[in-house]
LOKEKOL-329504 format. One record per atom (N, C-alpha, C, O, CB): residue number from 1; residue in one letter; atom name; x negated, y, z negated. Coordinates in steps of 0.02 Angstrom, whole numbers, padded with zeros to 5 digits. Last residue first. Glycine has a CB too. Example, Ala and Ser with C-alpha at 12.3 -4.5 7.8 and 13.67 -1.06 7.14 Angstrom:
<pts>
{2 "s" "N" {-00642 -00112 -00354}}
{2 "s" "CA" {-00684 -00053 -00357}}
{2 "s" "C" {-00645 00002 -00394}}
{2 "s" "O" {-00670 00057 -00402}}
{2 "s" "CB" {-00704 -00030 -00286}}
{1 "a" "N" {-00660 -00284 -00390}}
{1 "a" "CA" {-00615 -00225 -00390}}
{1 "a" "C" {-00660 -00165 -00390}}
{1 "a" "O" {-00712 -00166 -00423}}
{1 "a" "CB" {-00565 -00224 -00452}}
</pts>
This chain:
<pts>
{99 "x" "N" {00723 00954 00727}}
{99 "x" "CA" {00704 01008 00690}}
{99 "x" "C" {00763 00973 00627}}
{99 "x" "O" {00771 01001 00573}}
{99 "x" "CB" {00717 01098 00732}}
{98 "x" "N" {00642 00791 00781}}
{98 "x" "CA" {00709 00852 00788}}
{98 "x" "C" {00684 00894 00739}}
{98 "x" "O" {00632 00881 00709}}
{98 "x" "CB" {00798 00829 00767}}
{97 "x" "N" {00493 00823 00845}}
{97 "x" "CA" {00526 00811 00816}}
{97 "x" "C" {00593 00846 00829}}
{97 "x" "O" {00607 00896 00862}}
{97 "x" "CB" {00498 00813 00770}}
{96 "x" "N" {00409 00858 01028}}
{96 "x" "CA" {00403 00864 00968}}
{96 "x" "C" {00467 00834 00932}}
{96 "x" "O" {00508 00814 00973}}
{96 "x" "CB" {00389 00932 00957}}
{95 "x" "N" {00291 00824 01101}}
{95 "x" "CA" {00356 00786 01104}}
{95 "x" "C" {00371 00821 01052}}
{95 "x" "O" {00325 00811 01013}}
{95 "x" "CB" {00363 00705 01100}}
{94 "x" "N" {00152 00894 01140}}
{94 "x" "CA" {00214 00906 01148}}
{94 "x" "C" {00266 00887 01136}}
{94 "x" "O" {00310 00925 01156}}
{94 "x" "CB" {00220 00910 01180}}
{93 "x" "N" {00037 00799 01112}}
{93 "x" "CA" {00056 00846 01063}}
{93 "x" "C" {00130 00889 01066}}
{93 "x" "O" {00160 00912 01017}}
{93 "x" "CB" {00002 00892 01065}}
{92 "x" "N" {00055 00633 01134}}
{92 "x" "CA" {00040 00707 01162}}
{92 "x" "C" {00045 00743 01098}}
{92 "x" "O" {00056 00718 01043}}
{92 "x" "CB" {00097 00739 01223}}
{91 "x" "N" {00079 00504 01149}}
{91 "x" "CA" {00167 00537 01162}}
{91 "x" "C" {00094 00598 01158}}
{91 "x" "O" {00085 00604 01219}}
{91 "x" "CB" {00266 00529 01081}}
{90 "x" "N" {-00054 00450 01090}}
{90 "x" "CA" {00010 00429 01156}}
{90 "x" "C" {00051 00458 01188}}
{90 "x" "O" {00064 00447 01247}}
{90 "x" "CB" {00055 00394 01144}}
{89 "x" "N" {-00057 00492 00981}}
{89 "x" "CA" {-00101 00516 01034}}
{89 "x" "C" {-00064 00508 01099}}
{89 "x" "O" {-00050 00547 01144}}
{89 "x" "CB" {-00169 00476 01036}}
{88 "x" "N" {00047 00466 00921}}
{88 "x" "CA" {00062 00529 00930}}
{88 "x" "C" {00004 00526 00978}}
{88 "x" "O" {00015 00562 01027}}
{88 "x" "CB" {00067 00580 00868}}
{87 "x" "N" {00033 00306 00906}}
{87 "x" "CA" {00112 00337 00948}}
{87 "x" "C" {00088 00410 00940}}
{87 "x" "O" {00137 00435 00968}}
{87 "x" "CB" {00208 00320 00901}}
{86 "x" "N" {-00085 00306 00821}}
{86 "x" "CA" {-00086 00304 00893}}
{86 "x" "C" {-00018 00316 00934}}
{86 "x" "O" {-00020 00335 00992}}
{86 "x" "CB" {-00113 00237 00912}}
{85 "x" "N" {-00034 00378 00701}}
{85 "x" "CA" {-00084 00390 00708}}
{85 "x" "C" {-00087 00384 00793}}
{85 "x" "O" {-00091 00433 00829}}
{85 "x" "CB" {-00122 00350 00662}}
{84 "x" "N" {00053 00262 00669}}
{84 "x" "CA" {00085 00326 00681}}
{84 "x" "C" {00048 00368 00736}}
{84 "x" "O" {00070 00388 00789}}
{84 "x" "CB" {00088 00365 00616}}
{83 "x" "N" {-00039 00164 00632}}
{83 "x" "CA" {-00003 00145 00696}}
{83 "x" "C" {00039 00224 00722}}
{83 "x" "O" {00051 00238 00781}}
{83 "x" "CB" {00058 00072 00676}}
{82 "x" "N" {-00109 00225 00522}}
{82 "x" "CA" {-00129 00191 00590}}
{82 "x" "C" {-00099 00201 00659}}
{82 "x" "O" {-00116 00228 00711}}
{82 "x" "CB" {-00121 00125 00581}}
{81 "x" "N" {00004 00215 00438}}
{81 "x" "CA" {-00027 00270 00438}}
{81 "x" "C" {-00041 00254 00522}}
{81 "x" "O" {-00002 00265 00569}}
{81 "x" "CB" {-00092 00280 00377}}
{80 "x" "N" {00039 00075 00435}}
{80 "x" "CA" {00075 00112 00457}}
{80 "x" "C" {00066 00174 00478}}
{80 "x" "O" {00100 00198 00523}}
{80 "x" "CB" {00106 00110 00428}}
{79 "x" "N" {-00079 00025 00394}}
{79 "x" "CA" {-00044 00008 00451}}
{79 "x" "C" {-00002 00037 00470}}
{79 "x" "O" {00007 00033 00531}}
{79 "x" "CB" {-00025 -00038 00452}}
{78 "x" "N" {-00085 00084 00249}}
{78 "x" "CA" {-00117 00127 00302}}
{78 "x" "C" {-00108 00084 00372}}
{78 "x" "O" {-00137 00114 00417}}
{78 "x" "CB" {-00200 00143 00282}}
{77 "x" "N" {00103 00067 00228}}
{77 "x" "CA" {00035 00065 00208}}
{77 "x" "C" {-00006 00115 00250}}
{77 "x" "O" {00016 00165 00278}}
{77 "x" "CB" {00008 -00005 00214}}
{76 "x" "N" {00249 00119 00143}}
{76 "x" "CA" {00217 00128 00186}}
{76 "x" "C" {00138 00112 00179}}
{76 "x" "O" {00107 00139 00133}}
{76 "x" "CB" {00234 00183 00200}}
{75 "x" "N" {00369 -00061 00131}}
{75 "x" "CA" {00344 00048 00100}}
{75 "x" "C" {00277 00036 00152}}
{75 "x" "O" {00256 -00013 00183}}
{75 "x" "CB" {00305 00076 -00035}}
{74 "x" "N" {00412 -00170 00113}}
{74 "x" "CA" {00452 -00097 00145}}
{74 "x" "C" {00426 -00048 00129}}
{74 "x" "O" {00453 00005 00113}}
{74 "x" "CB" {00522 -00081 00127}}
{73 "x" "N" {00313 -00269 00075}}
{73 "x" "CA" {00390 -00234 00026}}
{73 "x" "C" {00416 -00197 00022}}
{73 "x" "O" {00444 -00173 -00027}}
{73 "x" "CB" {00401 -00223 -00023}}
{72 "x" "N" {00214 -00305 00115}}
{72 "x" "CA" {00204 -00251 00088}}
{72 "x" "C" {00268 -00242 00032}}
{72 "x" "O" {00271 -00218 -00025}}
{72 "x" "CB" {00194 -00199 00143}}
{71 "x" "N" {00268 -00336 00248}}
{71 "x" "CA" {00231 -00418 00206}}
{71 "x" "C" {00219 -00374 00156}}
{71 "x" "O" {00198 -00416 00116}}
{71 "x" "CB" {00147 -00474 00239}}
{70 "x" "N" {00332 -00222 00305}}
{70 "x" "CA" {00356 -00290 00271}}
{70 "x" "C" {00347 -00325 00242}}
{70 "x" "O" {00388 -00355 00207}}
{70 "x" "CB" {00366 -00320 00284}}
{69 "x" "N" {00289 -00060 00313}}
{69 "x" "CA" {00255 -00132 00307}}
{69 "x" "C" {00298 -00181 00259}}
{69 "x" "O" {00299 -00182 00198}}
{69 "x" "CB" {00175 -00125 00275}}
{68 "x" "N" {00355 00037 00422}}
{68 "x" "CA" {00373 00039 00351}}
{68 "x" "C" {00322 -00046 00348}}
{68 "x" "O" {00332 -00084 00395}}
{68 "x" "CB" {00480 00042 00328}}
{67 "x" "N" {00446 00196 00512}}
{67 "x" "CA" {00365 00131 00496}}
{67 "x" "C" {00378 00119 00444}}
{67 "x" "O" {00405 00160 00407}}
{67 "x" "CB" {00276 00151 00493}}
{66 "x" "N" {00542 00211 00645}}
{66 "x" "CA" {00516 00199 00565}}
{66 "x" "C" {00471 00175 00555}}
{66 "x" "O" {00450 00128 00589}}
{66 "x" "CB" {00546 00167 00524}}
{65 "x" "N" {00585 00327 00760}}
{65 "x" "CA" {00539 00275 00759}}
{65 "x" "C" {00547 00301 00680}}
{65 "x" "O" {00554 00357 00655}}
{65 "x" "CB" {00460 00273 00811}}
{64 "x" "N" {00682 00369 00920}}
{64 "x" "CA" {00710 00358 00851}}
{64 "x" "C" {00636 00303 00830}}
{64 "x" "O" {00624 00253 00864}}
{64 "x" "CB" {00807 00314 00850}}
{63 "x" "N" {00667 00430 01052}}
{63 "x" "CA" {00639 00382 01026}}
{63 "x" "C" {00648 00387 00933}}
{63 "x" "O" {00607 00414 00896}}
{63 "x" "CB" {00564 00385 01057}}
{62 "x" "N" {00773 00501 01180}}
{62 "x" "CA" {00732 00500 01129}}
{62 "x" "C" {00743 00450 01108}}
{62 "x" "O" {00794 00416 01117}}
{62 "x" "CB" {00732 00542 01088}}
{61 "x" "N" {00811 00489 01318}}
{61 "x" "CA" {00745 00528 01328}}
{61 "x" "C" {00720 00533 01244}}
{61 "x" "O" {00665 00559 01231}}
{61 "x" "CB" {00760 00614 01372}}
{60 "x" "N" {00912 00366 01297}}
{60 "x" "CA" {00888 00397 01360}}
{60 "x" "C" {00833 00432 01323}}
{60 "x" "O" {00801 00391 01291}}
{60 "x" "CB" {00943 00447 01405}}
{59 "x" "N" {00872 00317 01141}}
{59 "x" "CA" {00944 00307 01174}}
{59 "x" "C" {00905 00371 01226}}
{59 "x" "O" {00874 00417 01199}}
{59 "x" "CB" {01037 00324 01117}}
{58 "x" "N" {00787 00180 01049}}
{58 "x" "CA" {00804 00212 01113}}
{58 "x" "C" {00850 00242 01132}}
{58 "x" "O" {00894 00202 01148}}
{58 "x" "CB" {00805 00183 01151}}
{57 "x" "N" {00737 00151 00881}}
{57 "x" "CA" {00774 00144 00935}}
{57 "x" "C" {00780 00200 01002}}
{57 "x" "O" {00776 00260 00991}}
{57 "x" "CB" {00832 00135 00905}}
{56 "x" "N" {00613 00056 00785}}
{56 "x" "CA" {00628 00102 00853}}
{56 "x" "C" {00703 00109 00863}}
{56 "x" "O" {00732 00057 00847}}
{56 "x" "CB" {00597 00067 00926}}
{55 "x" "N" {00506 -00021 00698}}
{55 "x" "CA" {00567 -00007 00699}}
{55 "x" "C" {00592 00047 00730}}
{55 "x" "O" {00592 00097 00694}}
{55 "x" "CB" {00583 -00007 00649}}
{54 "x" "N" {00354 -00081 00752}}
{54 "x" "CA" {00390 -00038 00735}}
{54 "x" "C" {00472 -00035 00734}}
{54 "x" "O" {00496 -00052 00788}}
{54 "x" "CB" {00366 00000 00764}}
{53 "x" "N" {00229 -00189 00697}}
{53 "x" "CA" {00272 -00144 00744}}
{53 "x" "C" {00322 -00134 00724}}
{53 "x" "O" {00346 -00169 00679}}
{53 "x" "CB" {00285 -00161 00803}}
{52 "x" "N" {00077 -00261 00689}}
{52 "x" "CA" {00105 -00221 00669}}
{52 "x" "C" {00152 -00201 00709}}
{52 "x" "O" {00132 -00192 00766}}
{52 "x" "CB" {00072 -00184 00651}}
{51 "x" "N" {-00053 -00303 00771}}
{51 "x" "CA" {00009 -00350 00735}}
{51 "x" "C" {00050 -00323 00693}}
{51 "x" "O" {00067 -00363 00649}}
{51 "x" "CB" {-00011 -00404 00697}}
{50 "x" "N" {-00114 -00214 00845}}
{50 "x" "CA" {-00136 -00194 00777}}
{50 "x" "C" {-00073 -00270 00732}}
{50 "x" "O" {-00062 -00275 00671}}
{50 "x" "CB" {-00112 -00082 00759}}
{49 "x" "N" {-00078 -00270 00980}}
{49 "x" "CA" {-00138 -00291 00977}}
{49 "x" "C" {-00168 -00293 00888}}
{49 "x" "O" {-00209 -00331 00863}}
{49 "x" "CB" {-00177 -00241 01030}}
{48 "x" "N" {00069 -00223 00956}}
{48 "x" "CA" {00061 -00298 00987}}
{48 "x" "C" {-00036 -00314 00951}}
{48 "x" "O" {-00052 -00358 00910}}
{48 "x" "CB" {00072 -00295 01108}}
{47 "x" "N" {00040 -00085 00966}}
{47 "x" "CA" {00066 -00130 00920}}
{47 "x" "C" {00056 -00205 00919}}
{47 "x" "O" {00033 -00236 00871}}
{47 "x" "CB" {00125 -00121 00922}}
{46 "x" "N" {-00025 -00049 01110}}
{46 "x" "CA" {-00057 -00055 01048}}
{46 "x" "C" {-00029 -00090 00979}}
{46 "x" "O" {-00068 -00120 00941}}
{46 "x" "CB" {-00070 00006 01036}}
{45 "x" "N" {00084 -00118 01190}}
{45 "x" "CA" {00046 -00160 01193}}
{45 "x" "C" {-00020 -00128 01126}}
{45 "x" "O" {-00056 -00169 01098}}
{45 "x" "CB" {00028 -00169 01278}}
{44 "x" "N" {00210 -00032 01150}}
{44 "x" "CA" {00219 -00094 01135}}
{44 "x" "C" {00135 -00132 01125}}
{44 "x" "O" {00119 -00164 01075}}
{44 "x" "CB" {00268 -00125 01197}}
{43 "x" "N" {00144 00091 01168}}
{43 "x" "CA" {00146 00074 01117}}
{43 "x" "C" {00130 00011 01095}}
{43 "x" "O" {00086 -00011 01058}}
{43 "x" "CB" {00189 00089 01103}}
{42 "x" "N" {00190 00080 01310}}
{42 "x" "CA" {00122 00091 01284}}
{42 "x" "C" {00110 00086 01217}}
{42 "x" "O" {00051 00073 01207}}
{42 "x" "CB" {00101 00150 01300}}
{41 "x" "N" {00319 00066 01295}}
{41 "x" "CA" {00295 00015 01322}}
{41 "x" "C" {00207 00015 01287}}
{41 "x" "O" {00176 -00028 01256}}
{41 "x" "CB" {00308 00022 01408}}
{40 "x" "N" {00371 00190 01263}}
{40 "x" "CA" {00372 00120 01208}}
{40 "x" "C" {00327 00070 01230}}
{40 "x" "O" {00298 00034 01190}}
{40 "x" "CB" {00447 00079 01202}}
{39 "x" "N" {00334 00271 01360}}
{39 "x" "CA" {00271 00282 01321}}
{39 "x" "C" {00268 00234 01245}}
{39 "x" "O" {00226 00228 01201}}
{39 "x" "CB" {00270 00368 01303}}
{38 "x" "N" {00421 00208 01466}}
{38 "x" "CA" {00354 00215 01465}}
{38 "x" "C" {00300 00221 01420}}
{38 "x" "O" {00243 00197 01424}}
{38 "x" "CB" {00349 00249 01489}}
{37 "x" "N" {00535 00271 01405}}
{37 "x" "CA" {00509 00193 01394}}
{37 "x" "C" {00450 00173 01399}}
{37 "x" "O" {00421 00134 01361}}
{37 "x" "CB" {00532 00150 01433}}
{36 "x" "N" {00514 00413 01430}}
{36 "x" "CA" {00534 00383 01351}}
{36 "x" "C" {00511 00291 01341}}
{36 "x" "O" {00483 00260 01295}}
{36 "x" "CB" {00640 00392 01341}}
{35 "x" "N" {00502 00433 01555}}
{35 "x" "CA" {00474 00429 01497}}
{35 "x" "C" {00444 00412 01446}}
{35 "x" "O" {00388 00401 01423}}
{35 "x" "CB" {00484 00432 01488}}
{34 "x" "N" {00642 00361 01586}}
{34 "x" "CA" {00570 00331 01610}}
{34 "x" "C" {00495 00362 01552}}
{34 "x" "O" {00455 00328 01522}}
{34 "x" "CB" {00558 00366 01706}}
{33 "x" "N" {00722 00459 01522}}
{33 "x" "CA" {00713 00386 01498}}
{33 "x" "C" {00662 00350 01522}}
{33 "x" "O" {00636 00309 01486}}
{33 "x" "CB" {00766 00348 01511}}
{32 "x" "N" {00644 00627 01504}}
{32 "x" "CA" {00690 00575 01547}}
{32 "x" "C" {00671 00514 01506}}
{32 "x" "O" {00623 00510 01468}}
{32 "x" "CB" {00671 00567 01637}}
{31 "x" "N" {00560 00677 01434}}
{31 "x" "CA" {00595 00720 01490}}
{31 "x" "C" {00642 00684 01519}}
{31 "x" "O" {00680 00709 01560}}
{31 "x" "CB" {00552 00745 01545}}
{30 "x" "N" {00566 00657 01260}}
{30 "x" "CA" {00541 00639 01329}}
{30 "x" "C" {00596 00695 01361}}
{30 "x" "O" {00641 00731 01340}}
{30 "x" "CB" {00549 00544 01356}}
{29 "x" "N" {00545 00659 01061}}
{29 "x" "CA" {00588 00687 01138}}
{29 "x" "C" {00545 00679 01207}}
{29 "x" "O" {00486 00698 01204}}
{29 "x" "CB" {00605 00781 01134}}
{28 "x" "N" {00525 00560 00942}}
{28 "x" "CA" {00514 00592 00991}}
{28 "x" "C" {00562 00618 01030}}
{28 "x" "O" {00620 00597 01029}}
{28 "x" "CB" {00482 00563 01019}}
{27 "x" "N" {00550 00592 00763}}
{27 "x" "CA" {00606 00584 00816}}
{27 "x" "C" {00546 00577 00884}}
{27 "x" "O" {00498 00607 00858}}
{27 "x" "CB" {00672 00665 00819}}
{26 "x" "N" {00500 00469 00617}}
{26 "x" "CA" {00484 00547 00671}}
{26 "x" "C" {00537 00518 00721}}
{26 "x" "O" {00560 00462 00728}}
{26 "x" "CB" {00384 00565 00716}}
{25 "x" "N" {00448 00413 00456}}
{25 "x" "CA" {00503 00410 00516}}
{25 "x" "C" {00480 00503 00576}}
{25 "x" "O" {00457 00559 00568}}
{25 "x" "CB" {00613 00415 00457}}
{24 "x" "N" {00386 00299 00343}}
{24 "x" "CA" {00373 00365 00406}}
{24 "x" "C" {00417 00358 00452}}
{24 "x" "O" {00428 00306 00484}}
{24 "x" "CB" {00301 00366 00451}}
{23 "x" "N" {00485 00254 00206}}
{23 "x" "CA" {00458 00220 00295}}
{23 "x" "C" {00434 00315 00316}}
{23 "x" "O" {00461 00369 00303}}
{23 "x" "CB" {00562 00168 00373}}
{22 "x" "N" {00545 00254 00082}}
{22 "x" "CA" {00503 00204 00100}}
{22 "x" "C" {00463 00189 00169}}
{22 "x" "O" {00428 00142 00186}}
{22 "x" "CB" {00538 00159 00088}}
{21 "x" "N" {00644 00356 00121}}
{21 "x" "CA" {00654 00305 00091}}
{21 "x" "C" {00602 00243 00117}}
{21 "x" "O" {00615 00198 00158}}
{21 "x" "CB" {00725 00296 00098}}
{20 "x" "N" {00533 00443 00226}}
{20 "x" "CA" {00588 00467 00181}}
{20 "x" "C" {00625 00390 00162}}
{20 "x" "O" {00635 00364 00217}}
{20 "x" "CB" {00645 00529 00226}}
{19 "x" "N" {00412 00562 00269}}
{19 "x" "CA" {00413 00498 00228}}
{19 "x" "C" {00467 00516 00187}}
{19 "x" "O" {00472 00560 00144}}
{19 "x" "CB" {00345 00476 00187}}
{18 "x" "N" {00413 00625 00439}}
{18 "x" "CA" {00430 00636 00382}}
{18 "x" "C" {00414 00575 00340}}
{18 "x" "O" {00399 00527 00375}}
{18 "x" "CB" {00493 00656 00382}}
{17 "x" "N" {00292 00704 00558}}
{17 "x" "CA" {00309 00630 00538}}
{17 "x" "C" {00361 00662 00478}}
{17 "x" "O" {00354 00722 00466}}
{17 "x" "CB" {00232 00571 00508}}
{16 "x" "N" {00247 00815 00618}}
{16 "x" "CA" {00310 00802 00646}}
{16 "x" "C" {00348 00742 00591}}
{16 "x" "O" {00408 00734 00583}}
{16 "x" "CB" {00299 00774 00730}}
{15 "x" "N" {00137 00849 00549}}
{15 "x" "CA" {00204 00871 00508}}
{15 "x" "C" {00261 00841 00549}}
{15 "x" "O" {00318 00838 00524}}
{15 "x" "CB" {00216 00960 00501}}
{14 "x" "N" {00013 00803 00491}}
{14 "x" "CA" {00047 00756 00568}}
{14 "x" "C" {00121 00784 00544}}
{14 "x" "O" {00162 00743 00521}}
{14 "x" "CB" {00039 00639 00574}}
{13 "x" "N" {-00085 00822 00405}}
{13 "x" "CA" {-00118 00821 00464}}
{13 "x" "C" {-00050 00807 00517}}
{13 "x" "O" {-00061 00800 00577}}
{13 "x" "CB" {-00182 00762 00462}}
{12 "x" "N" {00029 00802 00310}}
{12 "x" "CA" {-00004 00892 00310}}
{12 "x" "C" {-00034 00872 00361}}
{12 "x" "O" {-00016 00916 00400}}
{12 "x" "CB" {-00059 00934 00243}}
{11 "x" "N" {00047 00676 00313}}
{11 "x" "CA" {00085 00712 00328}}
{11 "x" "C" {00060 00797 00348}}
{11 "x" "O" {00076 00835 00394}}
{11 "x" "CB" {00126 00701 00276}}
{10 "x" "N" {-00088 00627 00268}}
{10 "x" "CA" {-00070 00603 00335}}
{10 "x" "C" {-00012 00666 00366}}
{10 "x" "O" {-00019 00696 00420}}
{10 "x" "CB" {-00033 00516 00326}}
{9 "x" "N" {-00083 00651 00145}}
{9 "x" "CA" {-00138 00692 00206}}
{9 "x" "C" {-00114 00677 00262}}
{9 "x" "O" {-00120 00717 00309}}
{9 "x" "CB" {-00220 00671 00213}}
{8 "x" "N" {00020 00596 00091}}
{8 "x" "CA" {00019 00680 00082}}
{8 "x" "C" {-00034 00687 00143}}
{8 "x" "O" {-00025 00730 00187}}
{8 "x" "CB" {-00013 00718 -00009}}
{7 "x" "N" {-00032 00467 00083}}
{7 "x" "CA" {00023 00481 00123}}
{7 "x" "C" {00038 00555 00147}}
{7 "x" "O" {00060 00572 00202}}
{7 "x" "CB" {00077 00457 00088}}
{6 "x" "N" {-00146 00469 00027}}
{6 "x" "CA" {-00160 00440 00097}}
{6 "x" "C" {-00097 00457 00130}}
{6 "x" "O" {-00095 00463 00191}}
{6 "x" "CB" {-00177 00358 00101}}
{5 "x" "N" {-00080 00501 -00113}}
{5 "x" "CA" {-00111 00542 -00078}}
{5 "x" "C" {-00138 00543 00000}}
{5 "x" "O" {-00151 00595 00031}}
{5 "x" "CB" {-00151 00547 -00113}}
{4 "x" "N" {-00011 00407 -00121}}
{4 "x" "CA" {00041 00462 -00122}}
{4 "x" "C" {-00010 00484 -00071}}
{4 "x" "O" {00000 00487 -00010}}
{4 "x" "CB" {00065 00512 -00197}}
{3 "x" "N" {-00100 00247 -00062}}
{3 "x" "CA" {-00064 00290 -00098}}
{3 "x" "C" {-00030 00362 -00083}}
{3 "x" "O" {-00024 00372 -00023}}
{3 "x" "CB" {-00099 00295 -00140}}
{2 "x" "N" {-00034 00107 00044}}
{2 "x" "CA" {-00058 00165 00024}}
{2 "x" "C" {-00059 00214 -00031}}
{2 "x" "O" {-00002 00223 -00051}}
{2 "x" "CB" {-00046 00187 00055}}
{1 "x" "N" {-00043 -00059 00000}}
{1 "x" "CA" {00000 00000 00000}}
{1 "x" "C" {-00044 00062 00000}}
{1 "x" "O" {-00089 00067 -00042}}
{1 "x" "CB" {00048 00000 -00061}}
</pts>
């Protein structure tokens, strides 16, 4: 498990993310659903490789995403940190959150 404080830096370095009942959660926004799948897909195969993944959902150009570590007991580790970590290099600096 991480602690508060691995969680506090992460956040002050990555404000789109929020930590709210146990999971990092962020919205993306795309220009379109190709997009949007495109950049799950890219994900898919860094998740796939960290054995870690994510609780998502899709609906056309946004990406609903939770992180939360299971074998852990639903709260957030630094796998999760991690994995956040590469969905924002991915998605850019532009996608930004809902407000």
């Amino acid at each position: 498990m991480s602690d508060n404080a691995d969680i506090a830096g992460f956040l002050r370095d990555n404000p789109a993310w929020k930590h709210r009942d146990n999971t990092l959660a962020r919205t993306f926004r795309f220009d379109d659903f190709v997009q949007a799948f495109g950049w799950m897909s890219s994900v898919a195969l860094v998740a796939e490789r960290m054995g870690h993944h994510p609780d998502w959902r899709n609906v056309w150009a946004t990406v609903e995403v939770k992180l939360s570590t299971h074998d852990a007991g639903d709260v957030v580790t630094q796998r999760d940190l991690d994995l956040a970590t590469e969905m924002g290099r991915i998605a850019g600096p532009d996608k930004s959150p809902d407000s």
